[in-house]
C-alpha positions as MATLAB code, in Angstrom:
seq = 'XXXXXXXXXXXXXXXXXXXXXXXXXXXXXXXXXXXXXXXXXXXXXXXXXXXXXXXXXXXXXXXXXXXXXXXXXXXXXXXXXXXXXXXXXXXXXXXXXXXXXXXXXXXXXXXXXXXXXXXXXXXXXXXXXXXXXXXXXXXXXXXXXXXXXXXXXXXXXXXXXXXXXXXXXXXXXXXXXXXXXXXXXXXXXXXXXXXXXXXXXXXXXXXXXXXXXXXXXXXXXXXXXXX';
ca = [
      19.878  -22.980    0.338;
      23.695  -22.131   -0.287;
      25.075  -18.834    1.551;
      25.956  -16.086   -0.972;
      22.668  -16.871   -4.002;
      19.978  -14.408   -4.285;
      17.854  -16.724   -3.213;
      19.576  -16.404    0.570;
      20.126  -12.605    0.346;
      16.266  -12.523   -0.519;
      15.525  -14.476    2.913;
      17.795  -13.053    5.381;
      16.204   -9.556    3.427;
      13.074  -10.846    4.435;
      13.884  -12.028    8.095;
      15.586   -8.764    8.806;
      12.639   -6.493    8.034;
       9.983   -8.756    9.280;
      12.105   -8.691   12.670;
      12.768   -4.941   12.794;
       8.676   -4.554   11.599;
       7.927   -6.683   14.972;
      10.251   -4.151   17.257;
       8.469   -1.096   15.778;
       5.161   -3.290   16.202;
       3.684    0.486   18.009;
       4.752    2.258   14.811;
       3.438   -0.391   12.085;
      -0.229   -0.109   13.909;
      -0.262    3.835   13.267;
      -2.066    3.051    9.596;
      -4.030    0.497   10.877;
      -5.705    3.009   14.176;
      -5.708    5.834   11.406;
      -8.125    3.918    8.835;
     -10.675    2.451   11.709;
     -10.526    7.002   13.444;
     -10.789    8.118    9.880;
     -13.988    5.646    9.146;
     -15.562    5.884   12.911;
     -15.668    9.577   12.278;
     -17.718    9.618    9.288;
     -21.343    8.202   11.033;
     -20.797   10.847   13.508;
     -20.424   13.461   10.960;
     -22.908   12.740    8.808;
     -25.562   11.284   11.355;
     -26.440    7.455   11.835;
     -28.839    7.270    8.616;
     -27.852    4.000    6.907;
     -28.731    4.815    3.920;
     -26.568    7.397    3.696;
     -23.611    5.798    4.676;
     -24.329    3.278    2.838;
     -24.418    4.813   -0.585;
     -20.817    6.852    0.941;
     -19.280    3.534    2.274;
     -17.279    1.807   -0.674;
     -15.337    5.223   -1.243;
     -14.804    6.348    2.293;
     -12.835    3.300    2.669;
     -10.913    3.499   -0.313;
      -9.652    6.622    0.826;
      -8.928    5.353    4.446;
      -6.957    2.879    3.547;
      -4.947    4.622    0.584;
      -4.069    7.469    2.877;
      -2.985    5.022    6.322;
      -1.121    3.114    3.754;
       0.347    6.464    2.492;
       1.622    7.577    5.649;
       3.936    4.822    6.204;
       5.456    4.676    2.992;
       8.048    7.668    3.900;
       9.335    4.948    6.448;
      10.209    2.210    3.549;
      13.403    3.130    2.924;
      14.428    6.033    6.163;
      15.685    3.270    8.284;
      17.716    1.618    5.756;
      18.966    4.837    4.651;
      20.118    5.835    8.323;
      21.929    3.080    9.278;
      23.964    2.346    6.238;
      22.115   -0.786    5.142;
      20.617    0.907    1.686;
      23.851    1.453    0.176;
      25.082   -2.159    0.784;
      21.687   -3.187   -1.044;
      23.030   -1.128   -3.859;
      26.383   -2.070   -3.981;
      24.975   -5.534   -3.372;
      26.229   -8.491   -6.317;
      22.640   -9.583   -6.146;
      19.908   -7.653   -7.894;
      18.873   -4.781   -6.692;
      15.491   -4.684   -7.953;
      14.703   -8.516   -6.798;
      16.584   -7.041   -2.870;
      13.731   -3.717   -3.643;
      11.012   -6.190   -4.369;
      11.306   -8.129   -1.193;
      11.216   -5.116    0.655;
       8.006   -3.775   -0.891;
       6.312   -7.199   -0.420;
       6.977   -6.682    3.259;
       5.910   -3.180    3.633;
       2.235   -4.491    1.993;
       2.535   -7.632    4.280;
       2.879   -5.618    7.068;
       0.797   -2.701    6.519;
      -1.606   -3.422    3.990;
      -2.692   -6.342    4.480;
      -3.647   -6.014    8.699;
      -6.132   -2.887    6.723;
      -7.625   -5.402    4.190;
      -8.306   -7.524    7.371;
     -10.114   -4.861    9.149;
     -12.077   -3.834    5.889;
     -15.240   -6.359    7.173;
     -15.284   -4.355   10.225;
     -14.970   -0.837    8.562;
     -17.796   -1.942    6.095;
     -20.556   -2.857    9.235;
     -19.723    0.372   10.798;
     -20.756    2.130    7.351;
     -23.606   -0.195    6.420;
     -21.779   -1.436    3.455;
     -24.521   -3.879    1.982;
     -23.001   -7.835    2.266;
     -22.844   -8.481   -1.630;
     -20.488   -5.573   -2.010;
     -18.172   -6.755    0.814;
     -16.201   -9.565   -1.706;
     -15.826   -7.077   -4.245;
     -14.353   -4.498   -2.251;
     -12.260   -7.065   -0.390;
     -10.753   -8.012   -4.241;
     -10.527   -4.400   -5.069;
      -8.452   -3.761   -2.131;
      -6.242   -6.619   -2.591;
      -5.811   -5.345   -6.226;
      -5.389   -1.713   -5.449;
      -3.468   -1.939   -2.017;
       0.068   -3.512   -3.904;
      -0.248   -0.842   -6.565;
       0.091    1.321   -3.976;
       2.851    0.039   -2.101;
       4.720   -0.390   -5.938;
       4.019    2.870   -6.991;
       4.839    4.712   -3.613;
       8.238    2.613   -3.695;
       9.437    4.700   -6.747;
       8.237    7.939   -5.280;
       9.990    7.119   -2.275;
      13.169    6.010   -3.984;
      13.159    9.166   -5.608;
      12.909   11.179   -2.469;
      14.430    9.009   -0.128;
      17.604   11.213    0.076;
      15.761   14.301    1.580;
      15.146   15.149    4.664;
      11.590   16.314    5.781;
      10.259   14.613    1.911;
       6.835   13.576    3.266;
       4.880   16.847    1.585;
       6.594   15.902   -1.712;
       6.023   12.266   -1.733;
       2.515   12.801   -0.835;
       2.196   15.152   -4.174;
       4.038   12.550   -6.400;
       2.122    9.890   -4.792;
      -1.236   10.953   -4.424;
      -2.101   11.912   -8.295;
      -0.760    8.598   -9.016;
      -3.357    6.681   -7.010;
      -6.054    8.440   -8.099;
      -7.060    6.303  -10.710;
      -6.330    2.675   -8.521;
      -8.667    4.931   -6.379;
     -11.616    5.629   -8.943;
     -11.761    1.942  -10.677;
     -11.473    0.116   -6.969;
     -14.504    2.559   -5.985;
     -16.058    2.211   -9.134;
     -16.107   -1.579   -8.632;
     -18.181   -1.439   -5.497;
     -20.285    1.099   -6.384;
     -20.750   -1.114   -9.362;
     -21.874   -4.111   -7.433;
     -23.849   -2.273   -4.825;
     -26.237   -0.831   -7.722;
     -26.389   -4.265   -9.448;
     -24.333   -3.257  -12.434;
     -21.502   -5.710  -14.060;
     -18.733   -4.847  -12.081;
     -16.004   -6.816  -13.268;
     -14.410   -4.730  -15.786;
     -13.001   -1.940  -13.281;
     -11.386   -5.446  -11.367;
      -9.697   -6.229  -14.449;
      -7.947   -3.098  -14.780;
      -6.895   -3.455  -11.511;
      -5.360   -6.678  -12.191;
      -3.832   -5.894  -15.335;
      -1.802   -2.395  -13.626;
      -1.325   -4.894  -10.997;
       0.950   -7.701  -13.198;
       2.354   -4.709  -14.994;
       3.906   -2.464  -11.600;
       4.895   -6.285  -10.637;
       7.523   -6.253  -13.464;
       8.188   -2.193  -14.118;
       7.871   -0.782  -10.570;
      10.979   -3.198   -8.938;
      13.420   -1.856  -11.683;
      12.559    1.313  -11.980;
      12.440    1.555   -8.053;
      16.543    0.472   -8.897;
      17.017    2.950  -10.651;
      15.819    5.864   -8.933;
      17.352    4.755   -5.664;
      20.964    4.770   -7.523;
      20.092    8.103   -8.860;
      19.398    9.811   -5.343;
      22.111    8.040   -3.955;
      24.796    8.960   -6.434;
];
């Protein structure tokens, strides 16, 4: 790999935030502790019944893992922003949206996918039924990288105020709601025996198309709040 292609900007991009992800290793478990607190809390709340938490399970943690992986999307960009390093991605010869798309694949790497892992674990403690548990491992691997795409422009957008969390969460959250409704709807699909694969498919299919939009127009909002 020659110094100075995209191809070595994209891996040093990729060792540097995988390294600095390691040395906040405290800060990068917040989502994860928030999902399995959020979850724990609901038998306790609404009593041990299984069937109960059973029929409650597939959308409980939906929304647990949406809103841990929410609260560390304000930090996607802060860092890089305080110490300088953003502007020299912008100002960078190499594209910016490839440089953006590296970093987003690391924020889901890093965040996202440790919840996905857990999600087996989440499920027992809600009684999720064991058919249901591939589907709404697939929906979460579907639904998860929308949300770290989408939240990237939001957070490009915002990434030049101070105190933006309360306004990324409003740009943010109405956005998800429908990765939300179709990931849920998938389960709840399953778990009553229904065909269940259309709500997948739409996943998928927002999925390939935030893969090519949300990069570039992630660009293009970060050179608008930085200008």
């Amino acid at each position: 790999m020659k110094p100075g292609t995209t191809s070595a900007a994209c891996t040093a991009l990729l060792r540097r935030d995988l390294a600095l992800t390691w040395r906040r290793r405290g800060d990068a478990l917040n989502p994860l502790l928030f999902a399995v607190i959020v979850v724990a809390l609901f038998p306790f709340a609404l009593g041990p019944d299984a069937q109960v938490l059973e029929r409650i399970a597939a959308g409980t943690i939906f929304v647990a893992v949406l809103l841990a992986a929410l609260l560390s999307l304000d930090s996607l960009f802060r860092s890089d922003l305080d110490d300088g390093s953003l502007e020299q991605l912008v100002l960078s010869p190499h594209p910016l949206s490839l440089l953006l798309a590296c970093k987003i694949a690391i924020h889901w790497l890093t965040t996202a996918l440790p919840l996905i892992v857990i999600a087996p674990l989440l499920a027992m403690l809600l009684h999720l039924p064991d058919r249901v548990l591939p589907v709404l491992l697939v929906a979460l691997a579907l639904a998860t990288p929308l949300l770290s795409l989408i939240g990237a422009i939001c957070v490009a957008l915002t990434v030049a105020l101070r105190r933006s969390g309360m306004l990324l969460t409003l740009l943010v959250l109405p956005l998800i709601v429908p990765v939300l409704i179709f990931g849920a709807g998938a389960c709840n699909a399953a778990q009553a025996g229904l065909p269940y694969g259309a709500p997948l498919l739409w996943l998928g299919a927002w999925l390939v198309l935030a893969l090519v939009l949300a990069p570039l127009a992630t660009a293009a909002a970060l050179k608008i709040s930085l200008t």
